[in-house]
N, C-alpha and C positions, 0 to 999 in steps of 0.2 A: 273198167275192164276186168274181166275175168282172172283169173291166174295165167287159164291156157293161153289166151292171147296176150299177156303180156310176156310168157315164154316163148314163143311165136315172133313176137312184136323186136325181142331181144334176137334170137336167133338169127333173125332175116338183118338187121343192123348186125351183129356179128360177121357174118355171109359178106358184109358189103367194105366193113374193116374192122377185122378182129383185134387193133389196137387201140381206137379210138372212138368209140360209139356216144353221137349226139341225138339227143332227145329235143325237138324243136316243140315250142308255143303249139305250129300247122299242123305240127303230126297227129296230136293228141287232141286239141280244143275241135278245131277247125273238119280236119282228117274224119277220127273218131265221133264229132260231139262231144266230147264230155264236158259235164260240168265243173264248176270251181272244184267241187268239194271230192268229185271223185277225180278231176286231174289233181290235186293236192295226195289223195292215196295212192294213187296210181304211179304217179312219179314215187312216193316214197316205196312203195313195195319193188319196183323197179329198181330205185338205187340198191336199198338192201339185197335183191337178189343178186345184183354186180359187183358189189361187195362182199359177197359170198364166192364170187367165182373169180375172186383175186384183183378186179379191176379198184382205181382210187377213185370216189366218185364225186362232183364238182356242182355244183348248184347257181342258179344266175346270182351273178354279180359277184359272184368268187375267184379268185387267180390261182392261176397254174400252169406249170412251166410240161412244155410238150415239142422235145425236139431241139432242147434250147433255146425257145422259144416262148417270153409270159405272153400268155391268155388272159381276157377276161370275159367271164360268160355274160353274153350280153342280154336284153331283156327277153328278146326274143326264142332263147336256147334255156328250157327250163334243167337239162343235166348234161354233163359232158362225162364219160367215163375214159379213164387211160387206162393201160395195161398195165 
């Protein structure tokens, strides 16, 4: 993915809960096409830019607590970002 689209991509998850934004396996592989190697970039340029804009950002198989509530990202969910 582009940059524009992955600002786009981020926006519209903003739009939809600007506390919590998941990045799913469908969105991107499935959704998009992409492949390993640019879902592997794409997720990372992604996190970095949400961690620019103050969110903490979360990768499968990581825990984190959301509401008082631990999480763990499952395999399915390649990032979760909290506010």
């Amino acid at each position: 993915m582009e940059l524009e689209e992955i600002t786009e991509f981020i926006d519209n998850k903003i739009k939809e809960d600007s506390n919590k934004i998941i990045v799913s396996f469908f969105e991107l592989k499935v959704k998009k096409g992409l492949t390993n190697e640019m879902l592997l970039s794409t997720t990372n340029l992604m996190a970095i830019k949400l961690s620019n804009m103050g969110y903490k950002v979360y990768r499968t198989g990581q825990k984190y607590i959301y509401k008082n509530e631990e999480h763990i990202i499952e395999s399915n969910v390649l990032l979760v970002a909290i506010k």
